[in-house]
DOZAFI-557795 format. One record per residue (C-alpha): residue number from 1; residue in one letter; x, y, z. Coordinates in nm, 2 decimals. Layout:
BEGIN
- k:r:X:Y:Z
- NUM:a:X:Y:Z .
...
// end
This chain:
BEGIN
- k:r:X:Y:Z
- 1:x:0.00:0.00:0.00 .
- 2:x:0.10:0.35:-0.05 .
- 3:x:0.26:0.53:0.21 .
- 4:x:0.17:0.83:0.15 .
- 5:x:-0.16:0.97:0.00 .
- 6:x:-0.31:1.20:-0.16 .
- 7:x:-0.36:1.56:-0.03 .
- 8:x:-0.72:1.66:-0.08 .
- 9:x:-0.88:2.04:0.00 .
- 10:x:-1.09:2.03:0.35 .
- 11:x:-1.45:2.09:0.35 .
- 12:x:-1.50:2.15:0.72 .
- 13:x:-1.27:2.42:0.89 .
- 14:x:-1.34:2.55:1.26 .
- 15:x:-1.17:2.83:1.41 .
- 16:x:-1.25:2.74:1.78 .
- 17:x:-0.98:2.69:2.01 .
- 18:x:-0.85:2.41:2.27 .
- 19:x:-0.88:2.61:2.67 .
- 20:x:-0.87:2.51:3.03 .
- 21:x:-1.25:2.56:3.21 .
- 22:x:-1.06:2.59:3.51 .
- 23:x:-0.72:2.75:3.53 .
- 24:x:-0.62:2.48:3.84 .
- 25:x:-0.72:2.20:3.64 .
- 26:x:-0.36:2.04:3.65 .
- 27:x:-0.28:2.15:4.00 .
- 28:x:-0.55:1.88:4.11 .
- 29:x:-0.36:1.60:3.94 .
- 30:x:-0.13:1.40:4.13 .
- 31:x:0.23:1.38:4.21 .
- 32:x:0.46:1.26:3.95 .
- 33:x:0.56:0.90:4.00 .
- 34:x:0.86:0.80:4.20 .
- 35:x:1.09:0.56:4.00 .
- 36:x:1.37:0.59:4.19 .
- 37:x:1.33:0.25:4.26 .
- 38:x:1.36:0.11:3.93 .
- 39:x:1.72:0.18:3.90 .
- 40:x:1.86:-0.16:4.08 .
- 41:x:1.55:-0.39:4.02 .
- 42:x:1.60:-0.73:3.88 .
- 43:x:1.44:-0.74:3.53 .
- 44:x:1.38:-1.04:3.33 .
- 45:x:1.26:-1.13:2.93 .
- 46:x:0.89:-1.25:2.94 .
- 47:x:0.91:-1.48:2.70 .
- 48:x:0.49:-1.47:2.65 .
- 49:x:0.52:-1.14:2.58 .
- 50:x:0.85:-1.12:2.39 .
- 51:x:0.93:-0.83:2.61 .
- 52:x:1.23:-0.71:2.85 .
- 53:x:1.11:-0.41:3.07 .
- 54:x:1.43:-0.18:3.13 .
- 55:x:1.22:0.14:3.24 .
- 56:x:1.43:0.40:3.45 .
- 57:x:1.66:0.07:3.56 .
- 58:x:2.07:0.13:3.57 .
- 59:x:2.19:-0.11:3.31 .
- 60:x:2.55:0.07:3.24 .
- 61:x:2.74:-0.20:3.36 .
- 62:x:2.52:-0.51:3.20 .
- 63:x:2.44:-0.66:2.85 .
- 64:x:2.15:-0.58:2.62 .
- 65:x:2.33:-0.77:2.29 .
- 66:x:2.18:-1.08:2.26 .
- 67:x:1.83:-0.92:2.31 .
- 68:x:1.61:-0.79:2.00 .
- 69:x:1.55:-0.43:1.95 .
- 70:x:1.22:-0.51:1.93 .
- 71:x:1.18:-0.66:2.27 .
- 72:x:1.31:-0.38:2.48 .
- 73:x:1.07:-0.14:2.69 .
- 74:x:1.27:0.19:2.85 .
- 75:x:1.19:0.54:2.90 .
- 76:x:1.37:0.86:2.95 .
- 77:x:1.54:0.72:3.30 .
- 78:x:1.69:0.41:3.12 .
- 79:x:2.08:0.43:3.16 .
- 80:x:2.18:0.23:2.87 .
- 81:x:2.56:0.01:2.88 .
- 82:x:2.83:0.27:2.84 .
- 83:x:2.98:0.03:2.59 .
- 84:x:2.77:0.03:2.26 .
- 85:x:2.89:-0.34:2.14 .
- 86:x:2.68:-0.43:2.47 .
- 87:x:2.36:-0.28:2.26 .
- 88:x:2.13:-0.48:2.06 .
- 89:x:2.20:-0.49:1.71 .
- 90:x:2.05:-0.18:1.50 .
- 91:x:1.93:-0.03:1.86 .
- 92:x:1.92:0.35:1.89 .
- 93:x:1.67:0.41:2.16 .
- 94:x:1.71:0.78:2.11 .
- 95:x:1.53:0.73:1.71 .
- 96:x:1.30:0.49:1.84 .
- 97:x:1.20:0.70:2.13 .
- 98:x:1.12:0.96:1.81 .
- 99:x:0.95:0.73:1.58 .
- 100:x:0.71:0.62:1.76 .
- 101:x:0.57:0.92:1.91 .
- 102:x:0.41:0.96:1.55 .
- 103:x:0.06:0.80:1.59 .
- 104:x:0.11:0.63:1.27 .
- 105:x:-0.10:0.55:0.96 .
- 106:x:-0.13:0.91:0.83 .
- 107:x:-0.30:1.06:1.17 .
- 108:x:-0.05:1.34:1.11 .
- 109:x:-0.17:1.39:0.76 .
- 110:x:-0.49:1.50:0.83 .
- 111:x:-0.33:1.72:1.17 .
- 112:x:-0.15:1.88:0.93 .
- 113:x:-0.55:1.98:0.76 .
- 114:x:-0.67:2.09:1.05 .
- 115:x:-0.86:1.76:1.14 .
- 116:x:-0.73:1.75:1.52 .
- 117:x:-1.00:1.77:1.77 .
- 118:x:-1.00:2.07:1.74 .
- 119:x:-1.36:2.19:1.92 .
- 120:x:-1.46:1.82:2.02 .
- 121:x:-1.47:1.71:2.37 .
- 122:x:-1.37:1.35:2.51 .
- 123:x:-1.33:1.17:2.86 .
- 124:x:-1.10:0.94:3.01 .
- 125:x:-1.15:0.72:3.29 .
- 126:x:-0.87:0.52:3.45 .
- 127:x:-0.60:0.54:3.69 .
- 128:x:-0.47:0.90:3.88 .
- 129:x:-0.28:1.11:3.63 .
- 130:x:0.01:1.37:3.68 .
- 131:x:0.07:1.59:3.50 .
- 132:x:0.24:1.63:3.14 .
- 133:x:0.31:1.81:2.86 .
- 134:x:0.15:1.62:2.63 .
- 135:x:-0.19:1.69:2.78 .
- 136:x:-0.19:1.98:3.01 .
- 137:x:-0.30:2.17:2.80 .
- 138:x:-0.60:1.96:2.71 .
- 139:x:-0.69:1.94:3.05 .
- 140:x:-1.02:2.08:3.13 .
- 141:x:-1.20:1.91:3.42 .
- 142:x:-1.04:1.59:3.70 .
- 143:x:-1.24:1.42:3.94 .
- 144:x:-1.15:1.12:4.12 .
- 145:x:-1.37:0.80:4.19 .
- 146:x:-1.12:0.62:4.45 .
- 147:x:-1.17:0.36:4.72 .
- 148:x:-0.83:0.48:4.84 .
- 149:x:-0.63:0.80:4.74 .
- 150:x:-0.34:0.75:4.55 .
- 151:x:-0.07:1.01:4.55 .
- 152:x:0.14:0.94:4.27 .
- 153:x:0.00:0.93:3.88 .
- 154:x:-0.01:0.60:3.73 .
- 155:x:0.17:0.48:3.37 .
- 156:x:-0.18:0.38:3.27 .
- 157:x:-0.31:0.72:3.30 .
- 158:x:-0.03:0.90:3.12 .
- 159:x:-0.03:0.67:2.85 .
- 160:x:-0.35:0.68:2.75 .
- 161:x:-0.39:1.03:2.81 .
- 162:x:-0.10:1.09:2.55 .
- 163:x:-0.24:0.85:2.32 .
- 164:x:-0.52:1.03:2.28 .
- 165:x:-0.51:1.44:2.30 .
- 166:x:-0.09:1.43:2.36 .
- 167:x:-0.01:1.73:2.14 .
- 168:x:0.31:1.55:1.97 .
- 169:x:0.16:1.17:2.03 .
- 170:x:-0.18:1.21:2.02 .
- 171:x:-0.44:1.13:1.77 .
- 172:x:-0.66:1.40:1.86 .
- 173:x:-0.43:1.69:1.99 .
- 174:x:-0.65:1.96:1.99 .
- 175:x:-0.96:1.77:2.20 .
- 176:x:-1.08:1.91:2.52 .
- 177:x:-1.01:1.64:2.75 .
- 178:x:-1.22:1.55:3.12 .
- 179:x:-1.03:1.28:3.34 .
- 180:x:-1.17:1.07:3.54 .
- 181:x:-0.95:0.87:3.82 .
- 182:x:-1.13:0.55:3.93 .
- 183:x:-1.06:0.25:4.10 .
- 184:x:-1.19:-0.08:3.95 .
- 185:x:-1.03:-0.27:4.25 .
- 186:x:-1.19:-0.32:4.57 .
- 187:x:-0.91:-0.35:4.83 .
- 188:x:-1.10:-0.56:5.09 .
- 189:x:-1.14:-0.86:4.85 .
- 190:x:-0.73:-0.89:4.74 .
- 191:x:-0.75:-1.24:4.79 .
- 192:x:-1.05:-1.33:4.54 .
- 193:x:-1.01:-1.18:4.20 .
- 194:x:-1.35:-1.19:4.11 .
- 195:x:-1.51:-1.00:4.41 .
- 196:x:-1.20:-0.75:4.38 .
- 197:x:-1.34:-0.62:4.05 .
- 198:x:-1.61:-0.39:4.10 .
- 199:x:-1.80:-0.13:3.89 .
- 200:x:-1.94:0.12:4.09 .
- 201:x:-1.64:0.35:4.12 .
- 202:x:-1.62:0.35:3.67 .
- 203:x:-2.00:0.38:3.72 .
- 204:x:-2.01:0.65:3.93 .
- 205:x:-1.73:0.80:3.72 .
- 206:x:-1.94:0.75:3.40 .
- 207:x:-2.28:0.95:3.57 .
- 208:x:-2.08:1.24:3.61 .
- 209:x:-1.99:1.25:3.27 .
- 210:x:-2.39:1.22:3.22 .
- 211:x:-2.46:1.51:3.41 .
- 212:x:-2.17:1.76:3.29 .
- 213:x:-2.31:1.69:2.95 .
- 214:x:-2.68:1.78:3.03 .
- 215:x:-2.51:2.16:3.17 .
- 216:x:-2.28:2.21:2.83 .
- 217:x:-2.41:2.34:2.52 .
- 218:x:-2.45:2.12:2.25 .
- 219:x:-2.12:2.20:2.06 .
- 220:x:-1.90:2.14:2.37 .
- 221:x:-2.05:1.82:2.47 .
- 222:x:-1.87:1.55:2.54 .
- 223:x:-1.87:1.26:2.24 .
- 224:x:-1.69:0.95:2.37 .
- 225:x:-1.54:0.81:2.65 .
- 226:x:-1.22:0.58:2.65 .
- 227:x:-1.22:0.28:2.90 .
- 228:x:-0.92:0.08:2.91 .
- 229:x:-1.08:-0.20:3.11 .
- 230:x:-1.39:-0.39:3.11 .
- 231:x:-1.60:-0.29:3.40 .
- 232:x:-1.91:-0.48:3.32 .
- 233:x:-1.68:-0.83:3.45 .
- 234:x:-1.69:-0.76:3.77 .
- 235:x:-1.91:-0.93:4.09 .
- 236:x:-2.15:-0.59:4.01 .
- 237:x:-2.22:-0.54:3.65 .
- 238:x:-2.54:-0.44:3.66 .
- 239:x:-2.42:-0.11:3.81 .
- 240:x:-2.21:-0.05:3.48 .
- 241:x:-2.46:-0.15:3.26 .
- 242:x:-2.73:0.10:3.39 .
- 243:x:-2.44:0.36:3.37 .
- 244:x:-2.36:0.26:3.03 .
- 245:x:-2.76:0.24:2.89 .
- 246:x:-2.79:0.61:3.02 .
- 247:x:-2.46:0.71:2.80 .
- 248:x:-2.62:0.57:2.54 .
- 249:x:-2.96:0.72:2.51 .
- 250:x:-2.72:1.03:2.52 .
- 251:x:-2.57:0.98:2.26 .
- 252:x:-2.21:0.95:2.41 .
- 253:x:-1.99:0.66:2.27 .
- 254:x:-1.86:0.44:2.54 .
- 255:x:-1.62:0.26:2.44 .
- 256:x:-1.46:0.00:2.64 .
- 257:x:-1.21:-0.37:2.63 .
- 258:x:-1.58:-0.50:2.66 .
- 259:x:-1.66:-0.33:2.28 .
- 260:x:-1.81:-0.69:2.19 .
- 261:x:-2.05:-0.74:2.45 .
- 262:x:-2.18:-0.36:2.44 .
- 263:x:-2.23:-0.24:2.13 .
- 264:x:-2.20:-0.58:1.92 .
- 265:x:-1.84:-0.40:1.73 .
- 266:x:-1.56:-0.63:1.70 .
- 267:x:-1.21:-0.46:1.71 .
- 268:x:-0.88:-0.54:1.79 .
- 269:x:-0.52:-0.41:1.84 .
- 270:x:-0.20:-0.45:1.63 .
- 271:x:0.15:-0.45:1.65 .
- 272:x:0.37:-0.26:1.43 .
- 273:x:0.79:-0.36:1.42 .
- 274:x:1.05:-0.12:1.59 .
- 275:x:1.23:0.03:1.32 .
- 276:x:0.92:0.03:1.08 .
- 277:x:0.72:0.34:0.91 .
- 278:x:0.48:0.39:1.14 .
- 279:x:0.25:0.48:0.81 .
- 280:x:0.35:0.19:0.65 .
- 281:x:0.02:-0.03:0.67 .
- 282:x:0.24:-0.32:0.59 .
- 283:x:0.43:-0.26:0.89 .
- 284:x:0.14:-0.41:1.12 .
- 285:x:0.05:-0.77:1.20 .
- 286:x:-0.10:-0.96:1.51 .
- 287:x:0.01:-0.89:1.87 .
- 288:x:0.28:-1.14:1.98 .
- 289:x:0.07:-1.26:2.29 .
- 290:x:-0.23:-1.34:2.00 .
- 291:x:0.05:-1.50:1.77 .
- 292:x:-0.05:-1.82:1.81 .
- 293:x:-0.41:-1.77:1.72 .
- 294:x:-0.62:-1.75:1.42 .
- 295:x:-0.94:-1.55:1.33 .
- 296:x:-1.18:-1.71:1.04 .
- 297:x:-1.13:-1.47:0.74 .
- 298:x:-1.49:-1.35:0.74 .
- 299:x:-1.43:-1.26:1.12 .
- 300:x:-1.09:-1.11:1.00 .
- 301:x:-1.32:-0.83:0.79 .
- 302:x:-1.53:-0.77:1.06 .
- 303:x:-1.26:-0.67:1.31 .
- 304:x:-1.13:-0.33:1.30 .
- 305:x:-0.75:-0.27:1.39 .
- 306:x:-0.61:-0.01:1.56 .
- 307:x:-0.23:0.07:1.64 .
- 308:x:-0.15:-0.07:1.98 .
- 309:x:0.23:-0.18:2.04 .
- 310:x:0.58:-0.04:2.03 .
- 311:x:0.41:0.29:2.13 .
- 312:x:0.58:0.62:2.30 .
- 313:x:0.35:0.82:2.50 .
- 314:x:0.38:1.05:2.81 .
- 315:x:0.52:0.87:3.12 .
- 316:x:0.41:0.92:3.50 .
- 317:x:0.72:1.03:3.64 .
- 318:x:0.81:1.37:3.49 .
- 319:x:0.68:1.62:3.29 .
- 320:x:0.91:1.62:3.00 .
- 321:x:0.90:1.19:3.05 .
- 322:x:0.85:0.96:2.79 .
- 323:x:0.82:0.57:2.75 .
- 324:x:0.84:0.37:2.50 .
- 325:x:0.60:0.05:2.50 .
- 326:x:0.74:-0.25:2.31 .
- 327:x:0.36:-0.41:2.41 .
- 328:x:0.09:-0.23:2.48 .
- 329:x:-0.23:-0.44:2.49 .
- 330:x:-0.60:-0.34:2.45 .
- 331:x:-0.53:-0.02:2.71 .
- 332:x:-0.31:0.15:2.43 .
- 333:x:-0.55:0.04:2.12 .
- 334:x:-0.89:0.23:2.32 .
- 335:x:-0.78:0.56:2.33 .
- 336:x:-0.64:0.56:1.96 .
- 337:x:-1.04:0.43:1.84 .
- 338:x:-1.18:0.70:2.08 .
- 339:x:-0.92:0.97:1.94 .
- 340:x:-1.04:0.85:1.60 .
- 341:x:-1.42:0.87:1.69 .
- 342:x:-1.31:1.24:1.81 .
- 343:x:-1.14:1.36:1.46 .
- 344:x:-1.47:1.18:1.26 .
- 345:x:-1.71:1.39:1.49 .
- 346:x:-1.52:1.73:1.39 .
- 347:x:-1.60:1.68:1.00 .
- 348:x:-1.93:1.50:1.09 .
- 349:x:-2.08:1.58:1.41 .
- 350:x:-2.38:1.32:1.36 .
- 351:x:-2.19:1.04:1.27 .
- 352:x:-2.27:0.71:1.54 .
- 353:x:-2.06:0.46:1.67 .
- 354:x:-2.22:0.22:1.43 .
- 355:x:-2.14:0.48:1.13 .
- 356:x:-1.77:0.55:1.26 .
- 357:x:-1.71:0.15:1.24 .
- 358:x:-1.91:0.05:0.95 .
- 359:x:-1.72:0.34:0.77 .
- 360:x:-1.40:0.21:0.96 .
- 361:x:-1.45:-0.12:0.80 .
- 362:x:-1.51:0.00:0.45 .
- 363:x:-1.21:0.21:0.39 .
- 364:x:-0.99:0.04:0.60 .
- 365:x:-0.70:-0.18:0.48 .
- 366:x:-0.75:-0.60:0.51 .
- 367:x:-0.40:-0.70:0.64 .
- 368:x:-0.33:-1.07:0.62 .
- 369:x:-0.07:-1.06:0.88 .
- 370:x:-0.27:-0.87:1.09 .
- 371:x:-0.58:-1.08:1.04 .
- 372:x:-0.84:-0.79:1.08 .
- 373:x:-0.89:-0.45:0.87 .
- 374:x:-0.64:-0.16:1.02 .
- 375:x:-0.83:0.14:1.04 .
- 376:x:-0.77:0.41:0.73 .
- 377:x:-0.77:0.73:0.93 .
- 378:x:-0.73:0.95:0.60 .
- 379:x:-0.95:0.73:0.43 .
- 380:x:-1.23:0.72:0.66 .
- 381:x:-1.26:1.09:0.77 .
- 382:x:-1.32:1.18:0.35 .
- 383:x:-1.55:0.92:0.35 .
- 384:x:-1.74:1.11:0.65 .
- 385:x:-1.73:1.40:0.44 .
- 386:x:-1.86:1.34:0.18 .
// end
């Protein structure tokens, strides 16, 4: 497929302007997370996920040569070995820290043609978030749904965050953004997995959202939410569910690792290699923890991909941070499909969830190797406008 493609003139152009509600916003979020303790932890390969986790540890004095380039996790504390021959081979962590801040598959194409957010409003709910400059700026409302306060900002949180509205990483990098820190753990019940899980905190998060809407006009209102976790399996779904049903008769998208179940959409995430164009749609094929399993074709072109691993996005522990994700999982695929839903609401603001996917679908590009369509972006938002 062609990498790059052709530059059309936009039909929809809006002159409004990303801005904080509340000036404090970001002095609400919490402190920056301390990594200090990374630097002399014992780190080993996961061979299920293909992946060595090096973030903010000390390795000058050890060996990264006879690990892949494509296995190896680290973020701006990372002290690499202070002899290069002890680096994996073609490994500059400084270029791949750079190319894959680029959301990939031609997002920046239509930033470049004012298709950024710009004038849309989205939510997050997930883990406590610190503050970033990837997002700051974004920031215009934080409320927190916790059984216990946490003080320090989560990786979760920044990542996703970044993903979505970061200004250099982000799909949508103009979009007003309101965060919402929720627990989906229930502390008493550490010991039983099941009962641990609970809604109500993601619920109650998701009301809120409900009722801001009903006091903002209806050009500020907020369009989709990203949920990087699947509250309704928990030991109270029911609570989600009624949340969710009331989302929906407002016409907010709610989309969550539970996609299936919810709104009947199949999607999926994809993993692109290290030193590959992120545009390149060849580039992209199944996640290495799904390597082993295959999709009937006619599922295959009902499943709509979206970028997932060797991601860099904002990290937790400073606010010029970054990481850089050899996996990701689901959590870094839902706030890419909520950007998208974001930038195909600016040309379109009518468009539905069930529009933005069949749409998806049709334009998208069927990768073999990926086993599912990978979402156009380009493609899909002239589609919309037409």
């Amino acid at each position: 497929m062609k990498k790059n493609l052709f530059i059309w003139l936009l039909s929809f152009i809006t002159c409004s302007s990303v801005y904080a509600y509340d000036d404090n916003v970001v002095s609400k979020l919490s402190n920056y997370a301390n990594y200090s303790w990374f630097k002399n932890k014992d780190v080993s390969y996961s061979e299920t996920n293909q992946e060595l986790d090096i973030r903010s540890v000390d390795y000058t004095n050890k060996d990264l040569s006879k690990y892949s380039a494509e296995s190896i996790s680290f973020d701006s504390g990372t002290l690499f070995p202070s002899d290069i021959n002890k680096w994996p081979a073609n490994f500059d962590p400084y270029q791949i820290m750079e190319i894959h801040k680029n959301p990939g598959l031609n997002v920046r194409l239509l930033h470049e043609h004012g298709i950024d957010g710009t004038g849309i409003s989205m939510a997050i709910i997930d883990q406590t978030l610190s503050p970033h400059n990837e997002y700051n700026d974004n920031l215009v409302y934080y409320e927190e749904f916790l059984a216990h306060k946490s003080y320090e900002g989560e990786m979760h949180s920044s990542a996703v965050s970044s993903i979505a509205v970061g200004k250099t990483v982000g799909v949508a990098p103009k979009a007003k953004l309101y965060y919402f820190a929720a627990d989906i753990i229930d502390g008493q019940f550490q010991n039983d997995e099941q009962k641990s899980r609970t809604s109500k905190y993601y619920a109650a998060a998701l009301d809120k959202i409900i009722e801001i809407n009903e006091s903002l006009p209806e050009n500020e209102k907020i369009v989709v939410v990203s949920v990087s976790a699947a509250p309704d399996w928990s030991r109270d779904p029911e609570i989600w569910k009624a949340a969710l049903e009331k989302a929906k008769q407002d016409g907010i998208f709610v989309t969550t690792t539970s996609i299936d179940k919810e709104y009947g959409f199949n999607d999926n995430g994809v993993y692109r290699s290290v030193l590959a164009d992120p545009n390149d749609f060849q580039s992209y094929r199944k996640t290495n923890w799904q390597s082993n399993r295959t999709l009937p074709e006619d599922v295959q072109k009902k499943t709509l991909c979206f970028p997932m691993d060797h991601r860099t996005t904002a990290a937790p522990n400073g606010i010029n941070d970054y990481v850089h994700y050899a996996n990701g999982g689901w959590s870094w695929m839902k706030p890419f499909e909520a950007g998208m839903y974001v930038l195909a609401k600016q040309v379109k603001p009518s468009v539905t969830p069930e529009e933005f996917f069949n749409v998806g679908l049709e334009t998208g590009y069927y990768s073999e190797s990926a086993q599912c369509v990978l979402v156009n972006p380009v493609e899909l938002i002239k589609k919309l406008q037409q």
